[in-house]
LOFIDREN-137795 format. One record per residue (C-alpha): residue in one letter; x, y, z. Coordinates in steps of 0.2 Angstrom, whole numbers, plus 5000, padded with zeros to 4 digits. Layout:
// LOFIDREN-137795
AXYZ;...
END
This chain:
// LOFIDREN-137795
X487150355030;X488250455044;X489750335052;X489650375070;X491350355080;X492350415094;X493750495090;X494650345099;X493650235089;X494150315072;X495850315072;X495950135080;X494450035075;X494849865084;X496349925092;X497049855109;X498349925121;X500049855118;X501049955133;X501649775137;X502849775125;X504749805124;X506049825114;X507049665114;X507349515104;X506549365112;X507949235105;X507349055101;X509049005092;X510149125079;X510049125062;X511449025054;X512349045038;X511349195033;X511549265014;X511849445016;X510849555004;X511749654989;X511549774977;X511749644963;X510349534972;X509149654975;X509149714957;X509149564949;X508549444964;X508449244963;X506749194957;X506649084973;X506649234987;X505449394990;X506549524996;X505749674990;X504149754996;X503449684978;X504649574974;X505649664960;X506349854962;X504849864947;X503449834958;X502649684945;X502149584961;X502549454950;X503549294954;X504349174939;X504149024951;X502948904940;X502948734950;X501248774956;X500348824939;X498248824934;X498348624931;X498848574949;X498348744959;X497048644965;X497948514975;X498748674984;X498848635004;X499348715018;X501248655024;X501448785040;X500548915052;X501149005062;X500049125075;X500949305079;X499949325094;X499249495085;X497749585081;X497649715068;X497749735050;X499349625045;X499849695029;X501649645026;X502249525012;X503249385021;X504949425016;X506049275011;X508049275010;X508449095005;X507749005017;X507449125030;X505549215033;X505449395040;X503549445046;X503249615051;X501649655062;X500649765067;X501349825087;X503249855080;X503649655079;X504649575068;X504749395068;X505949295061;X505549095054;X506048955045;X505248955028;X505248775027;X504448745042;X503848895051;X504948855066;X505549035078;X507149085076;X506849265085;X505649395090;X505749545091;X504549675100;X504649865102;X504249955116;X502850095108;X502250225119;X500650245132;X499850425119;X500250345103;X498850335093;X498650325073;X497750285058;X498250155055;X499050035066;X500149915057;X501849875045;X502149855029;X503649755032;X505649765033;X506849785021;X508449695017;X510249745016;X511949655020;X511749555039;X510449705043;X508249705044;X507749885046;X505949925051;X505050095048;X503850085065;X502350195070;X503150315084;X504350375069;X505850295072;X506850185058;X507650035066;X509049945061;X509049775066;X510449615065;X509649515053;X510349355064;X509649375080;X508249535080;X509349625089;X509649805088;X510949895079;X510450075078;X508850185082;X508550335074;X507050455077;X506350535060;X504950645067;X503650675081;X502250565081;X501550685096;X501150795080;X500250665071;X502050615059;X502050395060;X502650285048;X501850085041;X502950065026;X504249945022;X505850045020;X506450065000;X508349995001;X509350064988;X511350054986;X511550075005;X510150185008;X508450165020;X507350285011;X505650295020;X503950405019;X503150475032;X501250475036;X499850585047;X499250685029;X497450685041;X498550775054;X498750915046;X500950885043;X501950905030;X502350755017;X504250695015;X505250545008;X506950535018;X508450445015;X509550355031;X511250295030;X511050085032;X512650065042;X512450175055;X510650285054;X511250455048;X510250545039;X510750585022;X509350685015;X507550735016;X506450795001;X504650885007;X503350834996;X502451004999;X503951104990;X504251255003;X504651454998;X505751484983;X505751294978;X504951224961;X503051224960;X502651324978;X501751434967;X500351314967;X499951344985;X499151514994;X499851575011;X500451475023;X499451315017;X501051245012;X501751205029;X500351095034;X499751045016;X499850845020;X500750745003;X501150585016;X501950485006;X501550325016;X501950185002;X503550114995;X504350194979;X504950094967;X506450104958;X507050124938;X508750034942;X509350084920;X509150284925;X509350284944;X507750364948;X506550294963;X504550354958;X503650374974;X501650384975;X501150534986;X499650584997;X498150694997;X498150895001;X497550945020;X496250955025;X495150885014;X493951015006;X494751114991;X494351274994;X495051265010;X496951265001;X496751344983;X497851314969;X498351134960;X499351104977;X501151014972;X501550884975;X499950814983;X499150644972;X500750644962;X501950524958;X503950594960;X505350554951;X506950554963;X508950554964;X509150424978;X510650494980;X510150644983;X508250664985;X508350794972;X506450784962;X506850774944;X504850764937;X503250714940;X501750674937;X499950744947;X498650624944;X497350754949;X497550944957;X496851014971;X496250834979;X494650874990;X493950664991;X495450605002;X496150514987;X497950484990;X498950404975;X500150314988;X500450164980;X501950184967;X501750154949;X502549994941;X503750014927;X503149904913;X503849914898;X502549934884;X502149894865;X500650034862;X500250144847;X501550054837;X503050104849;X503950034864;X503550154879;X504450134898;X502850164905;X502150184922;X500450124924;X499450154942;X497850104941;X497150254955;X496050274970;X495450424960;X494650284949;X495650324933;X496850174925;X498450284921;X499650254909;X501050374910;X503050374897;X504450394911;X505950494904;X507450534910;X506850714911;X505050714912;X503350594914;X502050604899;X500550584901;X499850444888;X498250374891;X496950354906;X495250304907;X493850254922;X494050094927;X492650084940;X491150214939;X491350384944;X490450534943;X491950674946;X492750684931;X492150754913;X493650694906;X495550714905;X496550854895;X497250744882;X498950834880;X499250844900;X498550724908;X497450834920;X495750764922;X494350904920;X493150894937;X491550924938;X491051074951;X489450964957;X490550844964;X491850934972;X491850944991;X491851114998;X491651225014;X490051245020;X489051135009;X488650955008;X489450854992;X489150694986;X490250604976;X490750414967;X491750324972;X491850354991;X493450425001;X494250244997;X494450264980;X494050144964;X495750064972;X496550124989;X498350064995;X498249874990;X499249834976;X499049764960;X500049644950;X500849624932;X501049454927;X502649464912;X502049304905;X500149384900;X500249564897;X498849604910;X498649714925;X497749644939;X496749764949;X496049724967;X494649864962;X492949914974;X491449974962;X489650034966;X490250124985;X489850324985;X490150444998;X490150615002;X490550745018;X490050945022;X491651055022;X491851135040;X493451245045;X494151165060;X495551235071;X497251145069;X497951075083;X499550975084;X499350785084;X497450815081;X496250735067;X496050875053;X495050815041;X493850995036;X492450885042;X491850825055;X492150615058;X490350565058;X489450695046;X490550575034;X489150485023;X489350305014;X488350225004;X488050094991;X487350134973;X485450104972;X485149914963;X487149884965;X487349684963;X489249684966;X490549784978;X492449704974;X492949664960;X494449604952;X495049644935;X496149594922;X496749754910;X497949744896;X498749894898;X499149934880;X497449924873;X496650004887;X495449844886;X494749754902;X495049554897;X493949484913;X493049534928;X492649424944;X491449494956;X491149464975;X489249504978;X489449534996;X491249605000;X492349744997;X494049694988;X495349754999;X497049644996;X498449654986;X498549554971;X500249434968;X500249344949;X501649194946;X502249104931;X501048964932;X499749084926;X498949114943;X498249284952;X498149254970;X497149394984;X496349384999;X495449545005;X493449485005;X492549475022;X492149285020;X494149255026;X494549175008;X496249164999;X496049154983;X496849084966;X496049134949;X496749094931;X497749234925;X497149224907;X495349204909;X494949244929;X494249074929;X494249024952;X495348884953;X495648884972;X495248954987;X495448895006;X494748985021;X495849055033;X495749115052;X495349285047;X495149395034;X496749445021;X497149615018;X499149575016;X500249505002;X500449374994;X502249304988;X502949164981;X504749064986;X505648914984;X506848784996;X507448634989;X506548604974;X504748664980;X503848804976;X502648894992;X501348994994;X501449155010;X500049255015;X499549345032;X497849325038;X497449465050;X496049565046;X495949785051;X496349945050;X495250015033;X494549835030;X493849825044;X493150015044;X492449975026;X491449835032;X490849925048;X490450085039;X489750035020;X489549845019;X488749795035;X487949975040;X487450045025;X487049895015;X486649765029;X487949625023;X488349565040;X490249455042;X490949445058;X492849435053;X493849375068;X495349485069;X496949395074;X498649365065;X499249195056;X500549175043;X499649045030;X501148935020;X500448825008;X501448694995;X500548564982;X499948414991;X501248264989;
END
C-alpha cells in the first residue's frame, strides 16, 4: 500500500498551531522545601522517587517499590488526573523528586504537581516559533540537578529552569531548527553537566551529543557522531557524505557510573537508500561510548553498517550485569529496531560483541559474523536508488524508540516488540535543501503492509538475556505495541502503547494480564513508580501521537482495515491500591 500525505501532514500528523504560547511560568503557588538533586542521589537514587529518564543511570526501567505486587495489582485505582490541555504524543515519564511531579509535554510545557494529589504548583509554556515544523512533536522530559529543571525543546534550545517556580534561569540555543536540527529528549545529567542529542537525521544534518554547563548554559563540548576529516573512522564515508550523513542521536544515553563512561544509542545514515552514501558509515546505528567530561569517544559498537531501512538504534543499551557462558559479563543488551536482541561485553577499552539473535521475523539478515558482530544482509532486501525494495520489518523496526525494561528480581528483559508489519520504498536522489525532508524517496511511494495470514501485530516479550531464551509472549491481535515497558519489585510489567487506550499490568514471571484500566487516550509514554508517606503509586501519560498515531493511519487501519479512533489529548493517569 502507498501512505499518501502532505508534506505538512507527514511531519505533523495530528499537529495543531501552538503560536499562542509564551514563555512564562503561570504560577499557582511555589514549591516549598524542595530536595535539591546531587550526584550522590542521582547514582544511587531513593527507591521512592523517579528522577532519571529510566529511573536508574542504568536504564533497567525498573523500580524496587513492591507495595503494589501480582496478589493485589488488581485492586489498583486511580487516586488523581490531571488534563495538560495538550494534544500530541505525550511521551515523558512523570519525573518525581520526593514529593514533587515534573510533566513535560508536547508544545515546550512543563508542569509542575503535587504527587500526592495532582494539585498545580506552576506551568510553564515556551514561546515556539510560527515555521517550526518537525517530526516529531513532543518531549521526552526534564532533567534534575540541584534547585534546577532543564528542558531540551524542539526549536533547539536547552533551558534551564528554577525547579521552584518554572521560571527561567538561562536559555541557550544549541542549533538551527530552520535547518531541520530540534531536539525531544530528556537531558542526560551527569556531575554538573546537561548532555543532550540532537535530532533531524531525515533532514539531511549531521548527528551530535553535546554537553552544557548546568549552572550557567556554556557549552563545554560537542562530539559529532558522523566523525569529520582526519578523525577516527571517517574512512568509512565517501566524499562529502559525511557533512550531512544524519547519526541523530535523539534518545538519552545512559551512564556506567564504576568507569565514567555514558553509552549513547545513535541514528540512521542520510538519506536512506545505501548506495546513495557507501561505505559501513560511522558512527550511524551505533552505540558510543563517552568521557562525559570530555565528549571524547572511547569505543563503540555498530549494530548494522550502512543502514538503508531507517533503522535508527536511538534507544541506549542497559548495563546489566550478566552470568552467561559460565562468566560474569557487564553487558549491554539492546534489543534493536533492526530486529536483532543484542547482547554486547562493555570494557573500559572496547565493546565486544557476544551474542544476537532475531527476536521478531525478518528477512534482511543471513546472519551475524560470530567474531564481530556485524550482521551479514541479504542484497534482496537492501533498499537502493532506482529500484523498488521490499523488506521485514517495516521502517519501524521489530522495536523503534519505546523502551524496554529489566526487572532485577527475575532476570528478564521486557520488550515492547511489533511483529508481522513489512514495508518497502524506491530509492530516488532528491536535491538537498536546508530544513527540507530528505529521505532518498519520496513520502507516499513509501509501502506498509502486514504479512499475508498475520493473527498478531504487538507483542510483548519476556527474554532471559543469558540464555537467549524467550520465557513468554502476550499478543495484541489488533494493535501495534508502541510504549515503553516499566517492571517493579512486585513482579509486575506495566505498558500502555495499544490503540484500544489500555494501560496494562502483566505478571512478570509468566506474562499472565493481571490489570488493565482504560484511559482518555492511547499511551505511548512511560510508566514509573514513587512513594509519599508509606504508599506506593502508579504514573502514566495518556496522550496518543506522533509515530503511534502514523502506525495506525498507515499499517493498522489502512493496510489492514483495524479501525480505532484514538482520541488524542493529554492526561497524567495516578493510580494507588484501593483502601
Amino acid at each position: 500500500m502507498k501512505i499518501s500525505v502532505t508534506r505538512k501532514q507527514f511531519y505533523l500528523s495530528g499537529f495543531v498551531a501552538f503560536t499562542c504560547l509564551v514563555s512564562t511560568a503561570a504560577l499557582a503557588g511555589p514549591i516549598e522545601n524542595y530536595s535539591p538533586v546531587t550526584s550522590q542521589r542521582l547514582e544511587n537514587p531513593e527507591a521512592s522517587n523517579w528522577m532519571l529518564y529510566r529511573r536508574t543511570y542504568d536504564g533497567h526501567g525498573y523500580s524496587p517499590l513492591d507495595q503494589i505486587n501480582t496478589s493485589n495489582v488488581k485492586n489498583l485505582t486511580p487516586v488523581w488526573t490531571f488534563a495538560t490541555g495538550v494534544v500530541e504524543g505525550h511521551e515523558a515519564p512523570p519525573i518525581v523528586n520526593n514529593g514533587v511531579m515534573f510533566v513535560a509535554t508536547p508544545m515546550g510545557q512543563v508542569i509542575a504537581l503535587n504527587a500526592k494529589t495532582g494539585d498545580e504548583y506552576w506551568r510553564y509554556k515556551r514561546q515556539l516559533p510560527d515555521d517550526l515544523f518537525q517530526l516529531h512533536p513532543t518531549s521526552r522530559g526534564v532533567g534534575l540537578w540541584e534547585d534546577k529543571l532543564y528542558l531540551a525543546t524542539t526549536d533547539d534550545h536547552v533551558v534551564a529552569l528554577d525547579a521552584k517556580t518554572g521560571k527561567v534561569v538561562w536559555d541557550t540555543k544549541v542549533q538551527d531548527y530552520k535547518k531541520g536540527q530540534y531536539m525531544t529528549l530528556m537531558p542526560l545529567i551527569v556531575d554538573g553537566k546537561v548532555i543532550v542529542g540532537g535530532s533531524g537525521g531525515e533532514f539531511g544534518v549531521r548527528g551530535y551529543v553535546a554537553a552544557y554547563d548546568a549552572k550557567d548554559g556554556k557549552e563545554l563540548w560537542r562530539t559529532f557522531t558522523i566523525p569529520g576529516e582526519g578523525e577516527p573512522g571517517h574512512d568509512t564515508w565517501q566524499g562529502d557524505d559525511w557533512k550531512n550523513g544524519g547519526g541523530s542521536a535523539w534518545m538519552t544515553g545512559n551512564y556506567d557510573k564504576e568507569t565514567k563512561t555514558i553509552y549513547w544509542g545513535v541514528g540512521n545514515a542520510a538519506p536512506w537508500p545505501g548506495d546513495s552514501h557507501p561505505g559501513d558509515n560511522l558512527y550511524t546505528s551505533s552505540v558510543l561510548a563517552l568521557d562525559p567530561n570530555t565528549g571524547k569517544i572511547k569505543t563503540h559498537h555498530q549494530y548494522h553498517q550502512n543502514d538503508s531501512w531507517d533503522w535508527d538504534e536511538v534507544e541506549a543499551p542497559m548495563l546489566i550485569d550478566l552470568q552467561r557462558d559460565g562468566r560474569n559479563i557487564k553487558s549491554l543488551v539492546h534489543p534493536g529496531r533492526d530486529a536483532i536482541f543484542w547482547v554486547l561485553e562493555r570494557t573500559p577499552t572496547k565493546i565486544n560483541y557476544v551474542a544476537g539473535w532475531p527476536f521478531v521475523s525478518t528477512d534482511v539478515w543471513k546472519g551475524i559474523e560470530p567474531e564481530s558482530g556485524k550482521p551479514i544482509v541479504d542484497p534482496a532486501r537492501k533498499p537502493v536508488m532506482g529500484k523498488r525494495v521490499e523488506f521485514c520489518p517495516s521502517l519501524w523496526g521489530g522495536k523503534d524508540w519505546p523502551s524496554a525494561a529489566y526487572s532485577q528480581r527475575t532476570g528478564l528483559v521486557y520488550v515492547p516488540a511489533n511483529e508481522n508489519f513489512c514495508g518497502g520504498f524506491t530509492g530516488e536522489k532528491v536535491a538537498l535543501k536546508p530544513g527540507e525532508l530528505w529521505l532518498g524517496t519520496k513520502p507516499e511511494d513509501i509501502g506498509l503492509k502486514a504479512k499475508p495470514g498475520a493473527d498478531h501485530f504487538g507483542e510483548l516479550q519476556a527474554w532471559d538475556p543469558a540464555t537467549g531464551k524467550k520465557v513468554w509472549q502476550h499478543n495484541f491481535p489488533k494493535s501495534q505495541l508502541f510504549g515503553s515497558v516499566t517492571a517493579t519489585a512486585g513482579d509486575l510489567v506495566f505498558v500502555g502503547g495499544t490503540n484500544d487506550r489500555y494501560f496494562r499490568a502483566f505478571h512478570a514471571k509468566t506474562g499472565e494480564l493481571l490489570w488493565e484500566q482504560k484511559t482518555n487516550s492511547g499511551i505511548v509514554g512511560m510508566p514509573v513508580s514513587y512513594e509519599i508517606d508509606g504508599t506506593q503509586y502508579i504514573a502514566i501519560q495518556s496522550g496518543w501521537g506522533v509515530d503511534a498515531q502514523r502506525i495506525q493511519d498507515a499499517l493498522v487501519t489502512n493496510n489492514i482495515g483495524i479501525e480505532a479512533n484514538v482520541p488524542q489529548g493529554g492526561v497524567v493517569w495516578v493510580f494507588a491500591l484501593k483502601k
